[in-house]
C-alpha positions in Angstrom: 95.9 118.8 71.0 96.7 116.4 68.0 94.2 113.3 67.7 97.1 111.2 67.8 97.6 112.4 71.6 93.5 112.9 72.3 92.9 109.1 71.4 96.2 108.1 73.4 94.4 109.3 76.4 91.0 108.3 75.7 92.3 104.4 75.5 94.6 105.5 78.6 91.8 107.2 80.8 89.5 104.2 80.1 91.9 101.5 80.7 93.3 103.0 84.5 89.9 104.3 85.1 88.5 100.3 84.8 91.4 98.7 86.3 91.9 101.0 89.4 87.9 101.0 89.7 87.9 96.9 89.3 91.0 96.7 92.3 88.9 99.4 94.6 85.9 97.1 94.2 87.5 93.9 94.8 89.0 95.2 97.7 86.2 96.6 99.4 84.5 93.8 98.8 86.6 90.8 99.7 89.1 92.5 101.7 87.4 95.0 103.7 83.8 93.1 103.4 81.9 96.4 102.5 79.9 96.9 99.1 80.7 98.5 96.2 78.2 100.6 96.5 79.7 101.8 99.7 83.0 102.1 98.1 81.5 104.5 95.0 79.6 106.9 98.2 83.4 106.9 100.0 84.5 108.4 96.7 81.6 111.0 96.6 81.2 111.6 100.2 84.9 113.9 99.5 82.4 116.8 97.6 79.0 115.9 99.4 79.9 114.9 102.7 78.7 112.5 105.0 75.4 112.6 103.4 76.6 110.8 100.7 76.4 107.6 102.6 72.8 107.8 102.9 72.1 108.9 98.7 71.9 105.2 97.8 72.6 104.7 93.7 72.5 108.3 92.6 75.2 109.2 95.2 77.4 106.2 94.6 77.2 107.3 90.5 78.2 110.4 91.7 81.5 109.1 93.0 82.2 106.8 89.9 81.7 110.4 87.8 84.7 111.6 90.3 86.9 108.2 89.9 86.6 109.2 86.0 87.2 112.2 86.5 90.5 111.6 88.7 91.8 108.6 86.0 91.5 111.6 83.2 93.1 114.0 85.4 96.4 111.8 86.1 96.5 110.1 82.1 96.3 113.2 81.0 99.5 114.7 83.6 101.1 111.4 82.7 100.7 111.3 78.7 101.7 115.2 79.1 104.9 114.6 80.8 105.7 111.9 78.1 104.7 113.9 75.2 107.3 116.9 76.5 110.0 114.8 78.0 112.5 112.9 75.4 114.1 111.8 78.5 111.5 109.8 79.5 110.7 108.7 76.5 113.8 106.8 76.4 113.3 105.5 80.4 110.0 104.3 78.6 111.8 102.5 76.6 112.4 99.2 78.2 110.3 97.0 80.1 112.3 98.2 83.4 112.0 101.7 82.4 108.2 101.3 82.1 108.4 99.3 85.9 110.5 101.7 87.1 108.9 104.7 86.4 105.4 103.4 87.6 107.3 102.5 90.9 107.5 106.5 91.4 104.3 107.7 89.5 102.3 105.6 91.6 102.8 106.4 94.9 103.0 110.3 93.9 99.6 109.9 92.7 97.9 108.3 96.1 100.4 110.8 98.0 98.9 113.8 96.1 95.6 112.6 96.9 96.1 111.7 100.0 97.5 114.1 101.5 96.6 117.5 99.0 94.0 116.8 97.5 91.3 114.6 99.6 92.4 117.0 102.9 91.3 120.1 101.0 88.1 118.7 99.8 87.0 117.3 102.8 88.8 119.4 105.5 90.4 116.6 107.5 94.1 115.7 107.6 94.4 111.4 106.2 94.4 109.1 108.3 97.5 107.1 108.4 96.8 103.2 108.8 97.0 99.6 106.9 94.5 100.8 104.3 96.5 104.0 103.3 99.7 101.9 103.1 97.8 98.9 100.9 96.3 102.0 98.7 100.4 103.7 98.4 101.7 100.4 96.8 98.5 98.8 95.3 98.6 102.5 93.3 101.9 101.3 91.6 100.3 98.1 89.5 96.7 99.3 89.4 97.2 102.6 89.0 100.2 103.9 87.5 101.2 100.4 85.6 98.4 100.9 83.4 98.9 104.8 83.1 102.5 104.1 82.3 102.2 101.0 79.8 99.4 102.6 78.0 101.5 105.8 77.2 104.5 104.5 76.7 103.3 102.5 73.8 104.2 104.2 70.5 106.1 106.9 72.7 108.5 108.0 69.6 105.8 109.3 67.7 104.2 111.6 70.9 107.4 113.9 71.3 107.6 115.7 68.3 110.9 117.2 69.0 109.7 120.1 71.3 110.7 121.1 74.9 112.8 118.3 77.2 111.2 118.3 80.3 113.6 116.6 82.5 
């Protein structure tokens, strides 16, 4: 892994990992009138279960660790598909490319997660309502937008003439 591509997706991971983590705070707390605190137990109650809820601080830390974990997770597929692709290097390219491409990325994210990922940890099939559909398009400008912008930038000198993933 060069340290052109390691630093890429530090400054990535840390800018998705704050933006997604500031628009699931805000909307907890204004549009669902819970706490953030709550929110950050949701998060960890996927590995520790209902008893999450009830682990005040050290629980709700323990599902921030997982929400940075899961921002590092997805830069990481994200700045790997760009480094490999030339194809979409070039989609990156323009400002619609970048819109484009986070209009797809986004939604395959929460889907993943959604429906793969939180259903095997947790051992319940998702729950289909308002929420899930706010979280499928809400994952397209704070989720994937910043993924997307913050890899595309610079993207000629990531692909170093390798493999075309396409």
């Amino acid at each position: 892994m060069s340290g052109q591509f390691l630093a890429r997706l530090v400054r990535t991971w840390l800018v998705i990992a704050t933006v997604d983590g500031l628009f699931a705070s805000a909307l907890s707390v204004f549009a669902y009138k819970s706490t953030v605190t709550r929110l950050w137990q949701g998060v960890a109650s996927t590995v520790l279960g209902p008893a999450a809820f009830t682990g005040g601080v050290r629980t709700a830390f323990v599902g921030v660790l997982l929400h940075l974990g899961v921002a590092l997770w997805w830069s990481a597929v994200f700045l790997a598909l760009v480094t490999a692709s030339r194809h979409l290097r070039r989609v990156l390219a323009s400002p619609a490319g970048v819109v484009e491409v986070a209009a797809i990325y986004g939604p395959a994210i929460w889907l993943v997660m959604s429906l793969v990922v939180i259903p095997m940890l947790t051992g319940r099939p998702p729950t289909i309502t308002t929420r899930w559909w706010v979280q499928l398009v809400g994952h397209i400008p704070f989720v994937a937008l910043p993924i997307v912008v913050m890899s595309a930038r610079g993207v000629s000198a990531l692909g170093g003439g390798g493999s075309d993933v396409e």
